[in-house]
MARLUM-822952 format. One record per residue (C-alpha): residue number from 1; x, y, z. Coordinates in nm, 3 decimals. Example, Ala and Ser with C-alpha at 12.3 -4.5 7.8 and 13.67 -1.06 7.14 Angstrom:
BEGIN
<rec lumpa="1" xx="1.230" yy="-0.450" zz="0.780"/>
<rec lumpa="2" xx="1.367" yy="-0.106" zz="0.714"/>
***
This chain:
BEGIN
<rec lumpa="1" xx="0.480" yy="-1.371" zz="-1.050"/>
<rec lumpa="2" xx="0.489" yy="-1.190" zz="-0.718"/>
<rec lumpa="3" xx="0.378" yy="-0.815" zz="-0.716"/>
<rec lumpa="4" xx="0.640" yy="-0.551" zz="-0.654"/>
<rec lumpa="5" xx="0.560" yy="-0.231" zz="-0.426"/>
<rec lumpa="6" xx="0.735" yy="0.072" zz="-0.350"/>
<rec lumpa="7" xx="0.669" yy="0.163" zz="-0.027"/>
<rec lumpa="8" xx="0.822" yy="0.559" zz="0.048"/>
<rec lumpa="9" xx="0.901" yy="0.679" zz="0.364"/>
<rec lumpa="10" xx="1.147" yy="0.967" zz="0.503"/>
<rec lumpa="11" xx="1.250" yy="0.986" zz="0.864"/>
<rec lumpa="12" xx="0.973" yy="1.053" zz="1.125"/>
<rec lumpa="13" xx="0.753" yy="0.876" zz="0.925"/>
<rec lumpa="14" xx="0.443" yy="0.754" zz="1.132"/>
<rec lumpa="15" xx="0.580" yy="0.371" zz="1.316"/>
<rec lumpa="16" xx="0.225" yy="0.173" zz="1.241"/>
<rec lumpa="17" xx="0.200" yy="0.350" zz="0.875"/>
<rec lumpa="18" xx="0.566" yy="0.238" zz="0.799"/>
<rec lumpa="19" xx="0.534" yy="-0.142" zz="0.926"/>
<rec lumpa="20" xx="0.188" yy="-0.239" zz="0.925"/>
<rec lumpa="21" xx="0.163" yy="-0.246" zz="0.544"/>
<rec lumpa="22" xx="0.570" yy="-0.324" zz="0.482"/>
<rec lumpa="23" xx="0.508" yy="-0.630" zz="0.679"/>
<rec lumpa="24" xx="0.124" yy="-0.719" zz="0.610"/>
<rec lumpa="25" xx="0.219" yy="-0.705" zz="0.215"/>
<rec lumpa="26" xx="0.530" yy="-0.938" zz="0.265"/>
<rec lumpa="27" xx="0.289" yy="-1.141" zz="0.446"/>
<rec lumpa="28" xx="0.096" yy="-1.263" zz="0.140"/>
<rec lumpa="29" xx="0.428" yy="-1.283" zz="-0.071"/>
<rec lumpa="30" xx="0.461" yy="-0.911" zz="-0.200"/>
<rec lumpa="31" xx="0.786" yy="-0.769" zz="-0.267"/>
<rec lumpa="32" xx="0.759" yy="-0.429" zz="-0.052"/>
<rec lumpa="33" xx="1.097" yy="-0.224" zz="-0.146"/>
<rec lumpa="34" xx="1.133" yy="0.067" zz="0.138"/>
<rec lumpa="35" xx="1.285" yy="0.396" zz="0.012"/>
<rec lumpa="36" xx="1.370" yy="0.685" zz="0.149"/>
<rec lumpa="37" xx="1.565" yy="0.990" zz="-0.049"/>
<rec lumpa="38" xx="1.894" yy="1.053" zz="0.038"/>
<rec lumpa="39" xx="1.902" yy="0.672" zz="0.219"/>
<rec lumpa="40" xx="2.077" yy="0.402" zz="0.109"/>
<rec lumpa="41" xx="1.952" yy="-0.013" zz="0.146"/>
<rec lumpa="42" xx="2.062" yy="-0.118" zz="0.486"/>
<rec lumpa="43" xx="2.065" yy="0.223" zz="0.656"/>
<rec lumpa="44" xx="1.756" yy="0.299" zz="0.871"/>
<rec lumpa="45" xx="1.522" yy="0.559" zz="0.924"/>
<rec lumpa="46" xx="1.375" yy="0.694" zz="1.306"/>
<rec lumpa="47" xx="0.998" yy="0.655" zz="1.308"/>
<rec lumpa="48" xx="0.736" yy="0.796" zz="1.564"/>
<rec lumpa="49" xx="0.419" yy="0.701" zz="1.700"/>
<rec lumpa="50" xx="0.126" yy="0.980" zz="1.655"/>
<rec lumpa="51" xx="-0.139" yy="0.854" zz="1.898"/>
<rec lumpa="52" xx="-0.505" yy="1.063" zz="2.034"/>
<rec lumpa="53" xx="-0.486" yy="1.204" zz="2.405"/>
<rec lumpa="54" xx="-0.732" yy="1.411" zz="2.434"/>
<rec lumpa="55" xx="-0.569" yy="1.686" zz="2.293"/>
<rec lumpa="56" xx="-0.735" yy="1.887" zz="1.968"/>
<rec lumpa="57" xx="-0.427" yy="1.725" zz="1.738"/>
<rec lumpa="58" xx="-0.174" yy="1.360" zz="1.797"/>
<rec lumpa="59" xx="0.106" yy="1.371" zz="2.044"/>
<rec lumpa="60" xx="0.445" yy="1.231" zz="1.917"/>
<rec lumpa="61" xx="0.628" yy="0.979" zz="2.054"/>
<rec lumpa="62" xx="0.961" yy="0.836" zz="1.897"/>
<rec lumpa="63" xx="0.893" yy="0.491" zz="1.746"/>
<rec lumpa="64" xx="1.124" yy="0.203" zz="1.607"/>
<rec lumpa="65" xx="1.385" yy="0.219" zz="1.347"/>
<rec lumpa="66" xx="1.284" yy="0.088" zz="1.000"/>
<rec lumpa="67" xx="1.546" yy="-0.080" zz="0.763"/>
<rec lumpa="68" xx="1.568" yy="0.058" zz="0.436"/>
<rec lumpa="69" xx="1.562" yy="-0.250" zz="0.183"/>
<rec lumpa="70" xx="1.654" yy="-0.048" zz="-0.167"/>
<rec lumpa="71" xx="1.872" yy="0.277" zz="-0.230"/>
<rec lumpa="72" xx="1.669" yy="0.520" zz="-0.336"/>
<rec lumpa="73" xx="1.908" yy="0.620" zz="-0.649"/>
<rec lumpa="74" xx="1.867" yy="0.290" zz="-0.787"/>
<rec lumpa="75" xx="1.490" yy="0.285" zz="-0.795"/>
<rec lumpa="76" xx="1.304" yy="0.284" zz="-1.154"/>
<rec lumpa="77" xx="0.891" yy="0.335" zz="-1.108"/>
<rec lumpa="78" xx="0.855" yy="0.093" zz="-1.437"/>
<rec lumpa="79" xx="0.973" yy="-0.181" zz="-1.200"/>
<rec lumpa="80" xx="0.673" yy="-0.167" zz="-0.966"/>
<rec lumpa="81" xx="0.298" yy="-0.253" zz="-1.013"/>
<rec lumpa="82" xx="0.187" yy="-0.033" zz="-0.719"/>
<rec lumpa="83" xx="0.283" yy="0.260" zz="-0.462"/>
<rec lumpa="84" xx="0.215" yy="0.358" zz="-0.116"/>
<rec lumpa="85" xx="0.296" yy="0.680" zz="0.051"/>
<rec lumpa="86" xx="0.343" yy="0.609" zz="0.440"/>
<rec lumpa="87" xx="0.216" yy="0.906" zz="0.672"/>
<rec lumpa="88" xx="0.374" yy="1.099" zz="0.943"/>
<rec lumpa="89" xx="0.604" yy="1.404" zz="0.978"/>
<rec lumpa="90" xx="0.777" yy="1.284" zz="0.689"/>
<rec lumpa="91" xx="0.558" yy="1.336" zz="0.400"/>
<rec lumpa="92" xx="0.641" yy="1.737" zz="0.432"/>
<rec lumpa="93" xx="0.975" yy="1.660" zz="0.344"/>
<rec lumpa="94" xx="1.021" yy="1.416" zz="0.116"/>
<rec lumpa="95" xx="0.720" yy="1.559" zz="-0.075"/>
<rec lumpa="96" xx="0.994" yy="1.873" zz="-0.141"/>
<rec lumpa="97" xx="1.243" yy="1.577" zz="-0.272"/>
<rec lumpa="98" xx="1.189" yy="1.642" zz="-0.739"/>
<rec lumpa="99" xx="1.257" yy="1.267" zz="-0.760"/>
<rec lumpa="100" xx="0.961" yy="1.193" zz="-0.531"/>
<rec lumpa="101" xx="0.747" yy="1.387" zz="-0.695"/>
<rec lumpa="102" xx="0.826" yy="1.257" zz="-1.069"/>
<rec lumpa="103" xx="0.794" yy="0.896" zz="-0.923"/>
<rec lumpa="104" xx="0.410" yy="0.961" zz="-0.797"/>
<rec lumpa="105" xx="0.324" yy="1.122" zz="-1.093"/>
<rec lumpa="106" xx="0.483" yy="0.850" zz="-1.318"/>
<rec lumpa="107" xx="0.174" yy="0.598" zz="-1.061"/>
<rec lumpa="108" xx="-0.102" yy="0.829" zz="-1.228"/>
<rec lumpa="109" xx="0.061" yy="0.874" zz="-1.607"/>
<rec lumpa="110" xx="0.054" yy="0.512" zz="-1.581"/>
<rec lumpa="111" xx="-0.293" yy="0.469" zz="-1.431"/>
<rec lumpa="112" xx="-0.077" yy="0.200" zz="-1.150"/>
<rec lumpa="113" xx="-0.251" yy="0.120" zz="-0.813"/>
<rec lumpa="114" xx="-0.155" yy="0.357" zz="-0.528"/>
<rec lumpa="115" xx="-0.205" yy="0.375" zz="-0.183"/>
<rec lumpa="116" xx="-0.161" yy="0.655" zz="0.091"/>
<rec lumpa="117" xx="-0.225" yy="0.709" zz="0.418"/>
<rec lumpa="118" xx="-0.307" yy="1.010" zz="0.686"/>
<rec lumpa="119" xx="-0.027" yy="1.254" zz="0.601"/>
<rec lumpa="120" xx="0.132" yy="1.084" zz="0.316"/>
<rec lumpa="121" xx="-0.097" yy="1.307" zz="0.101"/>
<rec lumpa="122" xx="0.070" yy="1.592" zz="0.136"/>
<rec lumpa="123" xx="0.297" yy="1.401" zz="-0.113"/>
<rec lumpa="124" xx="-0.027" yy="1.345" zz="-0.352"/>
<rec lumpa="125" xx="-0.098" yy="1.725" zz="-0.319"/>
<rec lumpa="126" xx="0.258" yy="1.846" zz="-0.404"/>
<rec lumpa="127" xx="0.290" yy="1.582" zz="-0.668"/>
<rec lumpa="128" xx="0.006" yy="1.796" zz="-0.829"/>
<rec lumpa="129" xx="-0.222" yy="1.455" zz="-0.911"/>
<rec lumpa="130" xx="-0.587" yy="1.509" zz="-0.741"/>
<rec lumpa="131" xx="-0.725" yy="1.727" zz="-0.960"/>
<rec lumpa="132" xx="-1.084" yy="1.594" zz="-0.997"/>
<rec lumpa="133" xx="-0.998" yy="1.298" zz="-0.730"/>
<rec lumpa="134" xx="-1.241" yy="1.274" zz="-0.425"/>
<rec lumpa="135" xx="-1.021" yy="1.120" zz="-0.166"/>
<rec lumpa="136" xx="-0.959" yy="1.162" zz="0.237"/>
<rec lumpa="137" xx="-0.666" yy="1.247" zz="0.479"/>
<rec lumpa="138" xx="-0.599" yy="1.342" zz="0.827"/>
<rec lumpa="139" xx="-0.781" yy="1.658" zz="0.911"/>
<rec lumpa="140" xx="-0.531" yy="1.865" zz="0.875"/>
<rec lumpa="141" xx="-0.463" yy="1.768" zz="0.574"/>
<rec lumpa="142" xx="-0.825" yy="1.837" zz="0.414"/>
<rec lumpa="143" xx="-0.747" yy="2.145" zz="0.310"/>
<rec lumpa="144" xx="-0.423" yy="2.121" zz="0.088"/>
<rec lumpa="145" xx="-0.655" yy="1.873" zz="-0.073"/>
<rec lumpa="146" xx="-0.914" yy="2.100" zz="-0.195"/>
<rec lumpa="147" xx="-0.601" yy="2.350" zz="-0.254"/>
<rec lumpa="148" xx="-0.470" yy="2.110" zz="-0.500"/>
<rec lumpa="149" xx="-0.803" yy="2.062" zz="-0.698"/>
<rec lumpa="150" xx="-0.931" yy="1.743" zz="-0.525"/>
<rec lumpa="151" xx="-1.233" yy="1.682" zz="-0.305"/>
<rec lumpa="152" xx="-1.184" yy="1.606" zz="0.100"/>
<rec lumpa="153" xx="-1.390" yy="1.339" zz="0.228"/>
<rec lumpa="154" xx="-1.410" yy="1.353" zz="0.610"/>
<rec lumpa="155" xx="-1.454" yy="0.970" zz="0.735"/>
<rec lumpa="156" xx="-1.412" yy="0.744" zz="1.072"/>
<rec lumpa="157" xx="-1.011" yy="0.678" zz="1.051"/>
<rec lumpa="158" xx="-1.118" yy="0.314" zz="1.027"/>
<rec lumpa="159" xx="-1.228" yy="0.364" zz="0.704"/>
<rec lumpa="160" xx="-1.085" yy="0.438" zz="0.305"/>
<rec lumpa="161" xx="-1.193" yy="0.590" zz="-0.026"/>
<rec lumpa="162" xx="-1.088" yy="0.483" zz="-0.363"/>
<rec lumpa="163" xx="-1.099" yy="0.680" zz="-0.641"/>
<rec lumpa="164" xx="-0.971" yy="0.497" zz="-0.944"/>
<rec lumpa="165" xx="-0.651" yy="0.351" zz="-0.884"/>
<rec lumpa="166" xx="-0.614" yy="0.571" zz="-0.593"/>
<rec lumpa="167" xx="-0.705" yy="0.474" zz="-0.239"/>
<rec lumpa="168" xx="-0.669" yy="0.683" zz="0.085"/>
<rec lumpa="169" xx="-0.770" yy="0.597" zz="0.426"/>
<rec lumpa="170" xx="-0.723" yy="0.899" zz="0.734"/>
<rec lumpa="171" xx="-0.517" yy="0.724" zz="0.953"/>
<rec lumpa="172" xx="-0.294" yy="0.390" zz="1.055"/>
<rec lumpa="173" xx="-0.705" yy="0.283" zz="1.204"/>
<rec lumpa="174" xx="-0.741" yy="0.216" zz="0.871"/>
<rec lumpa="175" xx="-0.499" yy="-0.040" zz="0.747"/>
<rec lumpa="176" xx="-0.769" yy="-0.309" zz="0.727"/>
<rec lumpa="177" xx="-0.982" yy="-0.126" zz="0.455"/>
<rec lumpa="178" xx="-0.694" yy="0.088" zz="0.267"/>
<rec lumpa="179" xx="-0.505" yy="-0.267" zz="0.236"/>
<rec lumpa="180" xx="-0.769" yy="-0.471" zz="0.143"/>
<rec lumpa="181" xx="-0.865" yy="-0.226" zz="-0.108"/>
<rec lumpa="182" xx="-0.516" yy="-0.202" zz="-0.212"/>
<rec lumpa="183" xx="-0.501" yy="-0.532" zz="-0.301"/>
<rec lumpa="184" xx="-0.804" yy="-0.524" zz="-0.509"/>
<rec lumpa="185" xx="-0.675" yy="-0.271" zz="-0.682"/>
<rec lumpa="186" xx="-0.344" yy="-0.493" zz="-0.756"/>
<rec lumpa="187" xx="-0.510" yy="-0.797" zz="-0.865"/>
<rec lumpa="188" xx="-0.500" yy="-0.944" zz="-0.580"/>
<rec lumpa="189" xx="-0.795" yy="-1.184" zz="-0.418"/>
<rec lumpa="190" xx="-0.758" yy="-1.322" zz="-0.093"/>
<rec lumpa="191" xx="-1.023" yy="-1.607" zz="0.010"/>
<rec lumpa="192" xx="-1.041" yy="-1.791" zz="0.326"/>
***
């Protein structure tokens, strides 16, 4: 039986962190069902590119659209085996959403594999689950990390942490490592 993922997003949610792992999971014949709150299935979402200058923080650039696949009122966290929290500008928002926020914490309660990326912490943090979790972010986001009780680890942003069934990776450099570690974490060996 295929694996079933919720994959949350908002709009302005970072392009690569969005469709990299919506389309590398469906790749290998996981369901990936997109959700955003307040978005229906077949209505899409703006996205935007964060990319490194040379300036001390990302410049953003407006992305693609991304099709939402699943209303978000008809979503039920028993029905998934895993979660990943997509980065970019919307993890401050949707991370204010109740719904959200009982649907992460139902991951931990559960002890289910979960995946986030750069940002998409901020959703961990409000969600009040890294208490004792050593875990990493985007730079900015170190802080609220430590706020919430967890501990920061500063790495390359080609790079992950796990933690449990939690694993975290800086940026979208890392979707090699926080998907293959992901996967692990689902059950899921890949062999050439």
């Amino acid at each position: 039986m295929a694996k079933r993922i919720l994959l949350l997003v908002g709009d302005y949610v970072e392009d690569y962190e969005a469709m990299v792992p919506f389309q590398a999971m469906g790749s290998i014949g996981i369901e990936v069902d997109a959700v955003a709150p307040d978005r229906k299935k077949g209505e899409v979402i703006p996205t935007a590119v964060h990319d490194f200058t040379g300036d001390h923080t990302y410049k953003e650039l407006r992305g693609h659209n991304f099709a939402i696949n699943k209303s978000f009122d008809e979503i039920n966290p028993e029905d998934y085996d895993g979660l990943y929290i997509a980065g970019g500008r919307s993890a401050e928002y949707i991370r204010l959403n109740k719904r959200v926020l009982e649907i992460v914490q139902h991951f931990f309660e559960k002890n289910k594999p979960v995946a986030a990326i750069c940002h998409g912490i901020q959703v961990l943090t409000a969600a009040k689950v890294l208490k004792g979790r050593t875990l990493t972010a985007y730079v900015a986001v170190g802080p609220d990390i430590e706020l919430a009780g967890g501990t920061w680890k500063n790495i390359p942003a080609d790079q992950s942490v796990v933690d449990g069934n939690l694993v975290t990776s800086p940026a979208w450099p890392g979707h090699q490592t926080i998907l293959r570690e992901f996967y692990k974490l689902l059950g899921i060996n890949i062999s050439l």
